[in-house]
C-alpha positions as CSV (number, residue, x, y, z in Angstrom):
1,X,0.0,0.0,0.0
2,X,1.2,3.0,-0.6
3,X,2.8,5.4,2.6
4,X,0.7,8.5,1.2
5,X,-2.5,6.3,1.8
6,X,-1.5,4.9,5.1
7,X,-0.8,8.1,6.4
8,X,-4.4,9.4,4.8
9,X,-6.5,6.9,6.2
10,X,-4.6,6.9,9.5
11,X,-5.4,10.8,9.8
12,X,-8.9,10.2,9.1
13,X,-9.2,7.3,11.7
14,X,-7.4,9.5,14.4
15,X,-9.5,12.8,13.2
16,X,-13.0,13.1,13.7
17,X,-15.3,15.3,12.8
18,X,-19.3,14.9,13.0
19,X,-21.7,17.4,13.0
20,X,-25.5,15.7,12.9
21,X,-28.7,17.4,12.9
22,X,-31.9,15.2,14.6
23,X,-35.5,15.8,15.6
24,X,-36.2,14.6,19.5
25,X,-39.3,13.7,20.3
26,X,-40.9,15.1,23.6
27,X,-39.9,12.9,26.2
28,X,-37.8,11.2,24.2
29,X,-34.4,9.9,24.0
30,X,-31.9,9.9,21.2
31,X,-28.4,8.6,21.9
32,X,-25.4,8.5,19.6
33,X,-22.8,5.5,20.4
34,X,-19.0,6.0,19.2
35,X,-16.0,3.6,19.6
36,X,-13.2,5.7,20.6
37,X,-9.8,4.6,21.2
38,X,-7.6,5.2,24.3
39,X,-6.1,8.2,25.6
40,X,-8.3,10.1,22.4
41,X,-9.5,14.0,23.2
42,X,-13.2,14.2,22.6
43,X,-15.4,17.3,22.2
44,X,-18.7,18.8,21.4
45,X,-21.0,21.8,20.9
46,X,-24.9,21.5,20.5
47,X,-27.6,23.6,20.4
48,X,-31.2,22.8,21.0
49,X,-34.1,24.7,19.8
50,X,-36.4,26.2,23.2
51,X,-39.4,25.3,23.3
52,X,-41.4,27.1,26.7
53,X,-42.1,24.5,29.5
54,X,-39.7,21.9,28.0
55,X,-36.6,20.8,29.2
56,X,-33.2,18.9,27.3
57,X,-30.5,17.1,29.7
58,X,-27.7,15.7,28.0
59,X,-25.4,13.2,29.2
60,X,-21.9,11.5,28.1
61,X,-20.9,7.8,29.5
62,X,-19.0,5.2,28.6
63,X,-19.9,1.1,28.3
64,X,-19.4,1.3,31.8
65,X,-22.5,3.5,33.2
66,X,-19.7,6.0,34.0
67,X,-21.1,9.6,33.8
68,X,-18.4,11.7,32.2
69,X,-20.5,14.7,31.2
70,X,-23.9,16.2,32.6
71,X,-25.6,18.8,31.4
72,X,-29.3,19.6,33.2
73,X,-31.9,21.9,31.3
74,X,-29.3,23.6,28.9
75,X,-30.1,24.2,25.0
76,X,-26.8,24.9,24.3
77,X,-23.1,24.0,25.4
78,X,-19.8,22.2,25.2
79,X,-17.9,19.3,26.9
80,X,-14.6,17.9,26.3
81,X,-13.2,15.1,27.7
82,X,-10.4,12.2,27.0
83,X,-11.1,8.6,26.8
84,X,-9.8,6.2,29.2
85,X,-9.7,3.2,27.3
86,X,-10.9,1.7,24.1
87,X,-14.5,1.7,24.4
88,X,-18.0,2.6,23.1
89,X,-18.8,6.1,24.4
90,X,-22.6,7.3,24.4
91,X,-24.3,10.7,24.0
92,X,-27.3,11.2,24.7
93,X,-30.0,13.4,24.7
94,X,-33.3,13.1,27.0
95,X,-36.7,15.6,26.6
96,X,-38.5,16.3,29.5
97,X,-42.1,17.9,29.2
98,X,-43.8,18.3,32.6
99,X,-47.7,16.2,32.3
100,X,-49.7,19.3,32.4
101,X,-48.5,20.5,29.2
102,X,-48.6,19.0,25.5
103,X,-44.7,18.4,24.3
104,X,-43.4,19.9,21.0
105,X,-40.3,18.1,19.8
106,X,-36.9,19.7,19.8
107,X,-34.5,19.9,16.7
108,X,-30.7,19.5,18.1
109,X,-27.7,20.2,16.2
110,X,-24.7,18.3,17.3
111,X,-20.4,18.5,16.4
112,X,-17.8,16.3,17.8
113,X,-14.9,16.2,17.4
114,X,-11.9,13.4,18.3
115,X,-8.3,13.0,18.0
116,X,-6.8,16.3,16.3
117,X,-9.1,17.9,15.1
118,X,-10.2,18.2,18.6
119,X,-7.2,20.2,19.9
120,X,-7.2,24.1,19.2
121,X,-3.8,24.7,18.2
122,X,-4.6,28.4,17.3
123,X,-5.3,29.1,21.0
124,X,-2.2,26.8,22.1
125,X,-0.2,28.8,20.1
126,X,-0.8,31.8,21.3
127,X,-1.1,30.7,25.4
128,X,2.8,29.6,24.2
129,X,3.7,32.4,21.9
130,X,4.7,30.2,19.2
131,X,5.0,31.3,15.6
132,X,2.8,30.4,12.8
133,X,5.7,27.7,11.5
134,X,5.8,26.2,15.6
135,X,2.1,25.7,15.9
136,X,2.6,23.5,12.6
137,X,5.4,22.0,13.3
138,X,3.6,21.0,16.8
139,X,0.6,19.4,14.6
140,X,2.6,17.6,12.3
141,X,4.5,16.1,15.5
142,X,1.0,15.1,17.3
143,X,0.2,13.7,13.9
144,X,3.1,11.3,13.5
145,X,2.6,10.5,17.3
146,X,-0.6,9.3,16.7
147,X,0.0,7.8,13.4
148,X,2.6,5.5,15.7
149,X,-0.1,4.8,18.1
150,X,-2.6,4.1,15.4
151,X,0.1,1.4,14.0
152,X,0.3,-0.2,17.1
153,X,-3.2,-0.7,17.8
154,X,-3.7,-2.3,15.1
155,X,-0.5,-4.2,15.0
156,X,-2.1,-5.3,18.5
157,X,-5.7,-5.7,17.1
158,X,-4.5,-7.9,14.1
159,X,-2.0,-10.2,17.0
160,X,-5.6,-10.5,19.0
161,X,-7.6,-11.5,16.0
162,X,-4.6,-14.0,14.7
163,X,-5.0,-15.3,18.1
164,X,-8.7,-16.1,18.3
165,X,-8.4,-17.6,14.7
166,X,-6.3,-20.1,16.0
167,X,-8.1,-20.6,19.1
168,X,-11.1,-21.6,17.1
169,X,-9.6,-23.5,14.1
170,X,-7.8,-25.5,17.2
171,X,-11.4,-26.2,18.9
172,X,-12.9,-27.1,15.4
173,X,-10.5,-29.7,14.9
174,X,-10.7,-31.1,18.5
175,X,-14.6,-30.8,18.0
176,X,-14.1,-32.9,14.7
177,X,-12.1,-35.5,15.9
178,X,-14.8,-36.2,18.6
179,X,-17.5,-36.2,16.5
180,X,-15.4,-38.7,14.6
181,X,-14.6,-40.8,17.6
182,X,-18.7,-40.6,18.5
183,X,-19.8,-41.7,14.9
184,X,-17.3,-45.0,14.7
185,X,-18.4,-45.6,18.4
186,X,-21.8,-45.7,17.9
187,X,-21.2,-47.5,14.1
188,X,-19.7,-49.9,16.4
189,X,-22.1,-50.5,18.8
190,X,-24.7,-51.1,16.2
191,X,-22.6,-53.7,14.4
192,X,-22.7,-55.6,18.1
193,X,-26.3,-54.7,18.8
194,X,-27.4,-56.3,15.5
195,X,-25.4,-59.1,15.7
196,X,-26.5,-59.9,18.7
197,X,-30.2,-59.6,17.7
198,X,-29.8,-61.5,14.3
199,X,-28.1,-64.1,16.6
200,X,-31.1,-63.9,19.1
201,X,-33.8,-64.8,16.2
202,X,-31.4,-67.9,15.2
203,X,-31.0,-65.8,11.8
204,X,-27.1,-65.9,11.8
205,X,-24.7,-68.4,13.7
């Protein structure tokens, strides 16, 4: 494969942008689920239309139940955080319309971001005075740092796939050679039955 693609698709796995736009239902709940890798910056910015009487809680937690962000009756906001471990990370949104009153549903508008595109090298410039050729310099370093990691994972991710393939290749072979072993035993066993019958009704010696 060629380096120039590697590089690509490894930038493109490492930086994420989605920006989604959704209707919620009143006293609903809409969730989006990512798979994030470890040690991976995450953020977002939403904004949810008003509507009087209504509120919209939004809430980030991993596979785990842990909350990580919690937002209560906000229509608009941001939250950052960085993933512990290689897991499946869930947003959601929740509407909540009190019973006296009839719900109207919101429209939400949603970006995240992950990996580098995440990190606002404009403002880390500037907080360390760096010049215009630094701050790029600084993102192509990042980016070959996490081109490495990126390499590795799956390096690790192909070793833990080899390894299950040969787990279950070796318990398809022990599970054929027993099914073997079964079929010539019971083969046998009716050989002897039937013998033993024919022999019974005095139809063989």
């Amino acid at each position: 494969m060629d380096l120039r693609a590697v590089i690509l698709s490894s930038f493109l796995l490492l930086s994420t942008v989605q920006g989604l736009m959704f209707e919620l239902q009143p006293n609903g709940r809409k969730c989006l689920r990512e798979e994030v890798q470890k040690d991976v910056l995450v953020t977002g910015e939403y904004e949810v239309s008003e509507v009087p009487g209504q509120r919209t809680d939004v809430k980030v937690t991993d596979i785990k139940g842990h909350t990580l962000v919690s937002h209560e009756d906000k229509s608009k906001g941001k939250f950052a955080f960085t993933t512990d471990d290689y897991e499946v990370y869930e947003i959601c949104f929740v509407s909540k319309v009190p019973p006296n009153l009839r719900g109207q549903k919101h429209e939400v508008e949603v970006t995240i971001k992950m990996g580098l595109e995440a990190k606002n090298y404009e403002t880390l410039g500037e907080a360390a005075r760096l010049k215009p050729l630094e701050v790029e310099l600084k993102r192509l370093e990042d980016l070959s740092e996490a081109i490495v990691q990126d390499f590795a994972y799956m390096r690790q991710r192909e070793e833990e796939m080899r390894d299950t393939n040969e787990s279950t290749n070796s318990r398809v072979l022990y599970f054929s050679v027993f099914s073997m072993l079964c079929l010539v035993a019971l083969a046998t066993w009716q050989v002897l039955y039937l013998r033993r019958f024919f022999k019974a009704k005095k139809l063989i010696e």
